[in-house]
C-alpha positions as CSV (number, residue, x, y, z in Angstrom):
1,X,-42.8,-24.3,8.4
2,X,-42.3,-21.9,11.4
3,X,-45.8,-21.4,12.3
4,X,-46.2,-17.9,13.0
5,X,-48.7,-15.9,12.9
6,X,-46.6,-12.7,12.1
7,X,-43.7,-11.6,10.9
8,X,-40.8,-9.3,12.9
9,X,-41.6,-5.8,12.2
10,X,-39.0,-4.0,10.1
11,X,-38.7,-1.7,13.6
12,X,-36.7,-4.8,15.2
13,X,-34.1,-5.0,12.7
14,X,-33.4,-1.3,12.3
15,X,-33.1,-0.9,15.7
16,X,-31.0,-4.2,16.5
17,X,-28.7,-2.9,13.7
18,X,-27.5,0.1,15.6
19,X,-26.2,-2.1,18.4
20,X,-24.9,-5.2,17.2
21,X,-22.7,-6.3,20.0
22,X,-25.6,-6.1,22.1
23,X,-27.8,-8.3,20.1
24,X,-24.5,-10.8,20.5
25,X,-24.9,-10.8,24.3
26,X,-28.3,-11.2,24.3
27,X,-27.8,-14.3,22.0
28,X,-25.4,-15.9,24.2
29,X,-28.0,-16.3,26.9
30,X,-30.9,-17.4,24.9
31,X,-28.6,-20.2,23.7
32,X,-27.6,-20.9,27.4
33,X,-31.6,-20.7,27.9
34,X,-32.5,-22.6,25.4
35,X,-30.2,-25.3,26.7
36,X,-31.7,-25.1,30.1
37,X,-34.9,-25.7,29.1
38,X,-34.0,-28.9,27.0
39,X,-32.6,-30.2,30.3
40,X,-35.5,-29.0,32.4
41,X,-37.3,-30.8,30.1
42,X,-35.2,-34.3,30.4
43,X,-35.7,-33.8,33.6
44,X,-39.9,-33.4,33.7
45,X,-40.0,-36.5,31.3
46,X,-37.5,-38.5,32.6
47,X,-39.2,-41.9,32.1
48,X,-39.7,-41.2,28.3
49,X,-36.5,-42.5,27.3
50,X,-36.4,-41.8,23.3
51,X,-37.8,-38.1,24.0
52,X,-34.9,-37.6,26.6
53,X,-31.7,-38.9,23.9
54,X,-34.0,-36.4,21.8
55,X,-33.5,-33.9,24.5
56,X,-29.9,-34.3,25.2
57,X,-29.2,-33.7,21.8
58,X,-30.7,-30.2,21.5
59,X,-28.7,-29.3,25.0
60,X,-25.3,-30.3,23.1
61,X,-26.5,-28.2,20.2
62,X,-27.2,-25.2,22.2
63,X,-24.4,-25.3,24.4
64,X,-22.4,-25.9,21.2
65,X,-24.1,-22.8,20.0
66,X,-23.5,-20.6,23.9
67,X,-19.8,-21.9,23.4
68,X,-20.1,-20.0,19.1
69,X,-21.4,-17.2,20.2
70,X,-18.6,-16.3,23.3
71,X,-16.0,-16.8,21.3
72,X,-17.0,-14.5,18.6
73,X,-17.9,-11.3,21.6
74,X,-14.4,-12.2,22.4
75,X,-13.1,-12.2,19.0
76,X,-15.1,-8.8,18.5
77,X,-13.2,-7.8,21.8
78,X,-16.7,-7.5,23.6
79,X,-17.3,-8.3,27.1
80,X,-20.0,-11.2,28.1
81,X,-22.5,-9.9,30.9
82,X,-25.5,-10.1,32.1
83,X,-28.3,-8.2,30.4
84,X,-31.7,-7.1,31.5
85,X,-34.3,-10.0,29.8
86,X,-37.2,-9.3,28.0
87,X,-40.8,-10.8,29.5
88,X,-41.3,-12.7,26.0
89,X,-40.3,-16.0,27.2
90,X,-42.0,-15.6,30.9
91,X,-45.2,-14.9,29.2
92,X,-44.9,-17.6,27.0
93,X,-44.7,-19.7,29.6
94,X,-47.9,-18.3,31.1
95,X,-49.9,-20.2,28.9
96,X,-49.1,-23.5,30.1
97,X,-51.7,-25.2,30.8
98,X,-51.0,-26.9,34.4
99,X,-52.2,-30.5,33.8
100,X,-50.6,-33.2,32.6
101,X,-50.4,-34.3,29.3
102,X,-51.9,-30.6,28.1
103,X,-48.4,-29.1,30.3
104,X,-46.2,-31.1,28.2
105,X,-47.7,-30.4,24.8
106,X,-47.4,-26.8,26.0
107,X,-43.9,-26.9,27.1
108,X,-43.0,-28.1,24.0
109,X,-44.6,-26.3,22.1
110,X,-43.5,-23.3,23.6
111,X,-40.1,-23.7,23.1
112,X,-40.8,-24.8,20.0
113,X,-42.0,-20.9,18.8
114,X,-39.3,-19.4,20.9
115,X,-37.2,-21.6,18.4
116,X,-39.2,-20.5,15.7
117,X,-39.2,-16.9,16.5
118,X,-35.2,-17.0,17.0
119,X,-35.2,-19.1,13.8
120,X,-36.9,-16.1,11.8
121,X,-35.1,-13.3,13.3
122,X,-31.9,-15.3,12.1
123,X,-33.1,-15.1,8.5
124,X,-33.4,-11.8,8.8
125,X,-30.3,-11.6,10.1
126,X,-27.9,-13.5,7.1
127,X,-29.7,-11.3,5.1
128,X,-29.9,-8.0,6.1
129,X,-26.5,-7.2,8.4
130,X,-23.4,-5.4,6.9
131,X,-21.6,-7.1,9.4
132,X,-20.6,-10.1,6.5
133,X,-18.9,-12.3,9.8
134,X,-22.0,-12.0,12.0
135,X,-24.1,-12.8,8.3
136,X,-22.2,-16.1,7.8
137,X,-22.4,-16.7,11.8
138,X,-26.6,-15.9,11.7
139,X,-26.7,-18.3,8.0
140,X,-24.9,-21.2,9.9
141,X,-27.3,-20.8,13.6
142,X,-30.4,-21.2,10.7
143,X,-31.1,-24.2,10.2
144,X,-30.4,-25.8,13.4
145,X,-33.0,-23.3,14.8
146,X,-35.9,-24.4,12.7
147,X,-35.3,-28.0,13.2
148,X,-35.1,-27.5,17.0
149,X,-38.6,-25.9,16.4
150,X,-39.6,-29.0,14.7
151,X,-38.4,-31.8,16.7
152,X,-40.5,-29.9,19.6
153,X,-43.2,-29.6,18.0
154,X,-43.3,-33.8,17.1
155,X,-42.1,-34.2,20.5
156,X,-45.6,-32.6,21.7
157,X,-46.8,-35.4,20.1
158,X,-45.6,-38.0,22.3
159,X,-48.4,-36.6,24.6
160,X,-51.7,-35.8,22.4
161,X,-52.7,-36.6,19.1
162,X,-51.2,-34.3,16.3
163,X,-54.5,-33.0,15.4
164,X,-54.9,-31.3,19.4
165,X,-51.1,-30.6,19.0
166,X,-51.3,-28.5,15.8
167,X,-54.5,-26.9,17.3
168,X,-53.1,-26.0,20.2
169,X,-49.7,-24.8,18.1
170,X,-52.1,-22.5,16.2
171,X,-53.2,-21.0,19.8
172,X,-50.0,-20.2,21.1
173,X,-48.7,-19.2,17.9
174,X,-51.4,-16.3,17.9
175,X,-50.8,-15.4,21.6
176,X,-46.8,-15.4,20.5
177,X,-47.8,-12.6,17.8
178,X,-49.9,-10.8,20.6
179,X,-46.6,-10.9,22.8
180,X,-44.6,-9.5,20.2
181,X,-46.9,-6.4,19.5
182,X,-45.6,-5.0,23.4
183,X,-42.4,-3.9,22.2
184,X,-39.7,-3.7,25.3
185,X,-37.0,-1.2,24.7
186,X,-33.7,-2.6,24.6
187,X,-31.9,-4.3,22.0
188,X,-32.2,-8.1,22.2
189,X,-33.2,-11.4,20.1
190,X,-37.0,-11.7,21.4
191,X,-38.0,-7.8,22.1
């Protein structure tokens, strides 16, 4: 289960459709994000050996993923730059709390929905886009996504019971739907 508390508007899709190759760029860097933040994370929590191998793993993955996603702009003959970001993920990261343990729970669980988010808007993806290459590309990115949302999620539990974790998921997972609602105009995986 993703845990969100709503669904991407059709809006997103039709309007990510129409500009395809930009969605593409936009991907690269939240995979080279999404990276980062697993390290930033080793890097917090460096004395909580299991939870960094857990970590190290999920950079691999998503530098695995960066690496995917270049080579099919380049296969599509489009050039990798930098792109104006959305303010999704900065104020997601708003809501951490500032005190330890509650930071970390929040930290994970924040990436966690970003993964979530990215895993849904994938689904939508493999399902929806003519584009039958970027379908099978968006089917294979799936399921890695929503187990990256999981293992965050159980990592949040290495610093609060489950029962505040899940609470606390259900917060952010409603302020993650209120995000959502400020639509920014440009074409990219969390707008």
């Amino acid at each position: 289960m993703l845990h969100l508390k709503a669904p991407t508007v059709p809006a997103w899709l039709q309007r990510v459709q129409s500009n395809l190759d930009e969605l593409l760029i936009d991907h690269a860097h939240c995979e080279k994000k999404a990276a980062a933040t697993a390290m930033n994370l080793m890097f917090a929590y460096v004395d909580q050996v299991p939870l960094v191998r857990v970590l190290a793993d999920i950079v691999r993955e998503e530098l695995e993923h960066f690496e995917q996603v270049l080579d099919l702009l380049s296969a599509r003959g489009v050039r990798f730059r930098r792109l104006r970001p959305t303010s999704y993920a900065q104020r997601l990261h708003q809501l951490v709390r500032k005190q330890e343990p509650h930071r970390a729970v929040d930290r994970m669980l924040v990436a966690g929905l970003i993964e979530a988010r990215s895993c849904e808007r994938f689904d939508l993806l493999r399902r929806q886009v003519p584009d039958e290459p970027l379908r099978r590309f968006y089917d294979s990115l799936f399921e890695s996504e929503a187990r990256h949302h999981a293992t965050y999620v159980r990592l949040a539990t290495c610093f609060a019971p489950e029962e505040e974790v899940f609470h606390r998921l259900d917060h952010l997972a409603q302020c993650e739907a209120e995000i959502l609602t400020q639509v920014e105009p440009w074409v990219r995986m969390h707008s």
